[in-house]
Structure formats: structure tokens, C-alpha cells
C-alpha positions in Angstrom: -64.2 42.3 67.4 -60.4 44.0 67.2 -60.3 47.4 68.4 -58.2 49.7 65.7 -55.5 51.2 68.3 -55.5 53.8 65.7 -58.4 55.4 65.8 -58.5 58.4 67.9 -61.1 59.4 70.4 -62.7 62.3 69.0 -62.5 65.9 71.2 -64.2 68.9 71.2 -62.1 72.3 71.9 -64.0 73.2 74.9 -61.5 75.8 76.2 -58.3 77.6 74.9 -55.6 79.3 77.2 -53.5 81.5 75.2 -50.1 80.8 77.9 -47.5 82.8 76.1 -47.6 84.1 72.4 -46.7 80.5 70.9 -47.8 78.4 73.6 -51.6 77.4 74.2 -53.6 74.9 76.6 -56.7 72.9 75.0 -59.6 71.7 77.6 -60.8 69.1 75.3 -64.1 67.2 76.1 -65.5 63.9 74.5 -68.0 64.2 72.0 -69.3 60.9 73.1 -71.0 60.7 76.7 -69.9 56.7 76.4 -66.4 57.3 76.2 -66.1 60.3 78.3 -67.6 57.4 81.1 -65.2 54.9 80.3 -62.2 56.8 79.8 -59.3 57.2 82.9 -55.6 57.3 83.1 -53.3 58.7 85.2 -50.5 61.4 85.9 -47.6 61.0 84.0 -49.6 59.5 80.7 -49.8 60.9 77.8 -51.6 61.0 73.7 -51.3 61.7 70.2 -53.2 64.8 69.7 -54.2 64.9 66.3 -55.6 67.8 63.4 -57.3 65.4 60.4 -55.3 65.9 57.4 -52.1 66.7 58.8 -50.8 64.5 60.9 -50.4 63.5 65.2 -47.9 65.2 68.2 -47.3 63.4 71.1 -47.8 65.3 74.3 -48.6 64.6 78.2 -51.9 65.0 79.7 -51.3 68.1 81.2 -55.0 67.9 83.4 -55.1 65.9 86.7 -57.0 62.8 86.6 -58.7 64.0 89.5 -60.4 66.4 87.2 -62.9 64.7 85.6 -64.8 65.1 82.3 -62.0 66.6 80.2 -58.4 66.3 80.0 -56.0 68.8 78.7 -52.8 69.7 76.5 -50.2 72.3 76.2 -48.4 72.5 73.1 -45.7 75.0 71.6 -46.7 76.0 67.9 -43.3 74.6 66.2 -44.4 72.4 63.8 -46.7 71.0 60.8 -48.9 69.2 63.7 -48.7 72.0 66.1 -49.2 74.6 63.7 -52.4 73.1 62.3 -53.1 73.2 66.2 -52.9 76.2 67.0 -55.3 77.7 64.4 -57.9 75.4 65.5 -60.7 77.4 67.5 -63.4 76.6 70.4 -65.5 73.9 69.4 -63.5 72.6 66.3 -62.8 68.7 67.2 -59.6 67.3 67.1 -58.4 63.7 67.7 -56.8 61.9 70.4 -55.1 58.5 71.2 -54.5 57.1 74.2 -53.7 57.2 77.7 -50.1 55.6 76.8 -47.6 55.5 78.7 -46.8 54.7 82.6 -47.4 57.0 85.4 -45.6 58.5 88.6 -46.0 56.2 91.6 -48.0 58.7 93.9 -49.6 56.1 95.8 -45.8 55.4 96.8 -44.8 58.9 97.7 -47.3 59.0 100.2 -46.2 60.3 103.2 -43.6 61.5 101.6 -42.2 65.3 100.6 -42.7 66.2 96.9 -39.7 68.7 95.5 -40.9 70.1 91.6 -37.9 71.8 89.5 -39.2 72.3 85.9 -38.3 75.2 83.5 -40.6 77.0 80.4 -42.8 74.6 78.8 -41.5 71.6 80.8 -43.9 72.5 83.4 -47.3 70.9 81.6 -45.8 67.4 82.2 -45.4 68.0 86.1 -48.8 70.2 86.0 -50.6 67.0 86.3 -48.4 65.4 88.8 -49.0 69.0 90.9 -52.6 68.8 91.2 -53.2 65.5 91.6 -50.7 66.0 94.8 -52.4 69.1 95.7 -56.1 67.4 95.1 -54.9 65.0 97.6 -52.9 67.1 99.8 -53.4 65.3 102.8 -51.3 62.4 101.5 -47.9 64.2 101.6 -46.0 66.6 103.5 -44.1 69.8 101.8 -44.5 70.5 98.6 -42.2 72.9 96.7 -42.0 74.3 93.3 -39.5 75.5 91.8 -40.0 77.1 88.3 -38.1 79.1 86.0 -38.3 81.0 82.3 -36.4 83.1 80.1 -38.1 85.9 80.5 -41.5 86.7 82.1 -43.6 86.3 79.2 -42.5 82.7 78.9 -43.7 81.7 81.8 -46.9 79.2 81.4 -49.8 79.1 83.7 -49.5 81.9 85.2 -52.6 82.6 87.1 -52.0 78.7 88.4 -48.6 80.0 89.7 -50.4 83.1 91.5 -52.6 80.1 92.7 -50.3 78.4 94.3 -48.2 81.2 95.4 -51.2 82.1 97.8 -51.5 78.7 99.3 -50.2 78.3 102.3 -49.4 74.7 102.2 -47.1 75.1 99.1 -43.8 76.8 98.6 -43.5 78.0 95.1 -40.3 79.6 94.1 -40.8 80.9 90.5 -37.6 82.9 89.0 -36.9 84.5 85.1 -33.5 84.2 83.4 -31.6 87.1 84.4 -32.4 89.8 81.5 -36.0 88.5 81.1 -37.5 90.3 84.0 -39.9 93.0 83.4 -40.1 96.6 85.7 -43.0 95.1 87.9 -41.7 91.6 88.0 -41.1 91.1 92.0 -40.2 87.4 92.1 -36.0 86.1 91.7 -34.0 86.5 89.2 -31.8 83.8 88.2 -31.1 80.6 86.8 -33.1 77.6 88.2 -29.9 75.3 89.3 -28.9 78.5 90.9 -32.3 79.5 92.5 -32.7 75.7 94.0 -29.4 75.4 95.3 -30.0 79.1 97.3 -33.4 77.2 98.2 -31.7 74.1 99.4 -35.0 72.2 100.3 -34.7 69.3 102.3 -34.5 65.7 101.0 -35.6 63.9 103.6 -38.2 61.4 103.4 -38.6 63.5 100.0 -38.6 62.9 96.0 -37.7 65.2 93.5 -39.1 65.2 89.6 -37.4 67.4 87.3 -38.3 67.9 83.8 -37.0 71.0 81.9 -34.1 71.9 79.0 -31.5 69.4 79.0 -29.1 72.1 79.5 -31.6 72.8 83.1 -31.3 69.3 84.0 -27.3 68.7 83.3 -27.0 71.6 85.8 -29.2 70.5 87.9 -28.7 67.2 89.0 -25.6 67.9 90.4 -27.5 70.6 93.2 -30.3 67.9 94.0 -27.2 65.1 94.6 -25.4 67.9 97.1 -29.0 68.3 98.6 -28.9 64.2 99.3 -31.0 63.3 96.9 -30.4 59.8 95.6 -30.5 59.3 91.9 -33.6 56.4 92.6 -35.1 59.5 94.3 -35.6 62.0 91.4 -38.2 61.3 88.5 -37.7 62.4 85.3 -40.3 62.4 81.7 -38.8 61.8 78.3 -41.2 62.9 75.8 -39.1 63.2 72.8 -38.5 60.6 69.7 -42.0 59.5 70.5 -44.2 58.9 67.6 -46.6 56.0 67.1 -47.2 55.9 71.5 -47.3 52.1 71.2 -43.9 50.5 70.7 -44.6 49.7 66.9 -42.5 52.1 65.4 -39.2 51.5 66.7 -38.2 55.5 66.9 -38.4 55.9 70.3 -36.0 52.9 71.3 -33.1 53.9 73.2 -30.9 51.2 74.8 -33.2 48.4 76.6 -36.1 50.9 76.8 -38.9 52.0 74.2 -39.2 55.4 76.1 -43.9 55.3 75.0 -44.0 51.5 76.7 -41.6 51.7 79.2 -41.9 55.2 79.6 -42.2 58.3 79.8 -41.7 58.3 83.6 -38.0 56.9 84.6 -36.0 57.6 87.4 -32.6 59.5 87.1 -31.1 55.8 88.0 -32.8 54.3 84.9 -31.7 57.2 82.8 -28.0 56.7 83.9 -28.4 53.2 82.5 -29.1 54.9 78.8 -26.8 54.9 75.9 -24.9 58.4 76.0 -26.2 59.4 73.0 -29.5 60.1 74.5 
């Protein structure tokens, strides 16, 4: 018997994080024991995350998938999908497809230093890729964090940052556009590109993933290249054009690539290789 790849898993709002004033975090739990059993994936995956009646969004998995029994999204209220999201309340069900996608090769990094620059809502992708480092800490060496916002209320997760920030065996560096800090904000001010180069963390025997505006990420490279990191060396996650999650629709082909099969996860030396355009 053919499995419909379209029919969604169905989840039941176990939790809701209010992160910033448009930006939540579901903890969403199977409503059948049976699937909840079966189901796995891994970090750097992701699903369509659907509200019956109006439609899917694609986001990551923002959970680690060593936390078992529920997995979890963090989505900006922008559009119809989101929207209809975002008035949904604990213990409404929503659907959801998937794990699609590929991951980040941990198992390779081991050993190995792990270097996070993200900025405002681009964190949830690397959130999973965090803890499933810092669930299995004893499998690499330093691991830094650098984070950034425009302002202090847009900063997601925060009582994860304050988390991290009091663990001794991470270095989290988490700054606010200047003009976004508030009178009892004590961390940096400053643009992340800026903040990471002042950092200069080390890149050897290290990989960097960077996810954030593309404005971020244009600036940023060039720091992490000065710092000696090797374009094979930093990860990236291209979640946008995505729509049907498995290579069916067409809208997320760029180049060679269909960015939901052959993605999300590239390195910055497979994203070189991608029309301009992109």
C-alpha cells in the first residue's frame, strides 16, 4: 500500500514560547503514540507546518533530535500560514510533513571546534545544531556563539542564551545593533561581522555555520576567510523558495541544486557554485 507523502503527521500544541512580540516557538507532540515511536530525523532537517484550511510554511526543526518525544518550530507571524499560526493555542493540533531535507555532518566534526554566527530569527536553524553539540559535548572541543539582534527585544531564546552564557564550556558572545540596546542591557553593542572579527576565534581544527540576513552573511564571510576559515569549512541553511519539501514543485531549484533534496545544509563552497541570482 502507497504512503500519501502528503499527508501530514498530526501535532498537538503542547507548549508556546512567546520569543519576541511576532515571533513564537511550538513544542508540538504526536497525537499518535505509534508515530511518536517511529518518528526520527536529524539536525539540520526540516517540515511543512501546517493550519487546515489555510495552507503549509516550511521551517527547520528547531528541537535537537536528542530530545525525544516532541520536536519544535519557531516561526515569525508574516504571513497567511504564519498568521493562522500564531493564533493557534495550547492543545489545538496542527499538521506536519516530514523530516526533509539533509543534515549537518556532526558525526564528522567530531573532534573538531564548532564556531556559531547567526543573527535575529536565523538562530532556530542552528538551535538544533547547538544542542545536539552541547547534548554530546564530549565529542568536540570549543564551542562559540556568536549572536546578534536589532535591538534587545528581538533577540529569541533568551533564557537559552542566559543558559549558555553560564556554562562554562561554551563561549557565547551575544551583541544588539547599536541603538537597540536597552538601559540594563550589559552585553556588546555592535554589528555581528564586527563583534566576530573583535572575537577573532580560532579556526583551527574548527568549522564555522553561519545563517543570518543576507546582508549578515555578505559581511561576514569575508571576517571568517581573514580568520582562515576555508569556504569547505563553513556551513550554511537555505530555507527560502522552499514549498512542496520534496523536489516536486520545481520552486526551489537554483542552478544544479533543488535547495529541499539537496539541501538545506550546503557549504559556503557549494553556495559559490550557485547562479548569482540567488
Amino acid at each position: 500500500m502507497e504512503t500519501n507523502v502528503y499527508k501530514p503527521y498530526l501535532m498537538r500544541i503542547a507548549e508556546i514560547t512567546e520569543e519576541t512580540p511576532d515571533v513564537r516557538t511550538f513544542r508540538l507532540e504526536f497525537t499518535k503514540e505509534d508515530e511518536a515511536a517511529s518518528f526520527s530525523y536529524k539536525a539540520g532537517q526540516f517540515g511543512e507546518y501546517s493550519v487546515f484550511g489555510e495552507g503549509e510554511s516550511t521551517f527547520c526543526i528547531a528541537s535537537s533530535p536528542t530530545r525525544k518525544g516532541y520536536i519544535e518550530c519557531t516561526f515569525r507571524k508574516a504571513g497567511r500560514v504564519t498568521k493562522a499560526l500564531a493564533a493557534r493555542e495550547k492543545g489545538d493540533t496542527i499538521g506536519f510533513r516530514g523530516p526533509y531535507g539533509n543534515t549537518f555532518p556532526l558525526s564528522d566534526w567530531k573532534g573538531k571546534s564548532l564556531l556559531f554566527v547567526t543573527g535575529g530569527i536565523a538562530l532556530p536553524p542552528l538551535r538544533c545544531v547547538i544542542w545536539n553539540a552541547l547534548d554530546l559535548r564530549d565529542n568536540f572541543k570549543d564551542i562559540t556563539i556568536v549572536y546578534g539582534a536589532r535591538s534587545v527585544q528581538d533577540l529569541v531564546y533568551k533564557k537559552e542564551l542566559a543558559e549558555w552564557d553560564a556554562r562554562p564550556d561554551v563561549k557565547l558572545i551575544t551583541t544588539v545593533d547599536p541603538g537597540g540596546e536597552t538601559t540594563d542591557w550589559k552585553g556588546p553593542v555592535g554589528f555581528v561581522p564586527t563583534v566576530l572579527e573583535k572575537a577573532s576565534p580560532s579556526s583551527a581544527d574548527s568549522v564555522a555555520l553561519l545563517c543570518g540576513p543576507p546582508i549578515m552573511i555578505k559581511l561576514t564571510l569575508p571576517v571568517l576567510s581573514n580568520l582562515g576559515f576555508s569556504p569547505e569549512n563553513i556551513y550554511t541553511t537555505l530555507e527560502n523558495r522552499m514549498k512542496c519539501g520534496i523536489g516536486k514543485c520545481g520552486r526551489c531549484n537554483v542552478g544544479k541544486y533543488f535547495v529541499c533534496k539537496d539541501g538545506p545544509v550546503f557549504t559556503f563552497a557549494q553556495v559559490n557554485e550557485l547562479p548569482p541570482e540567488y
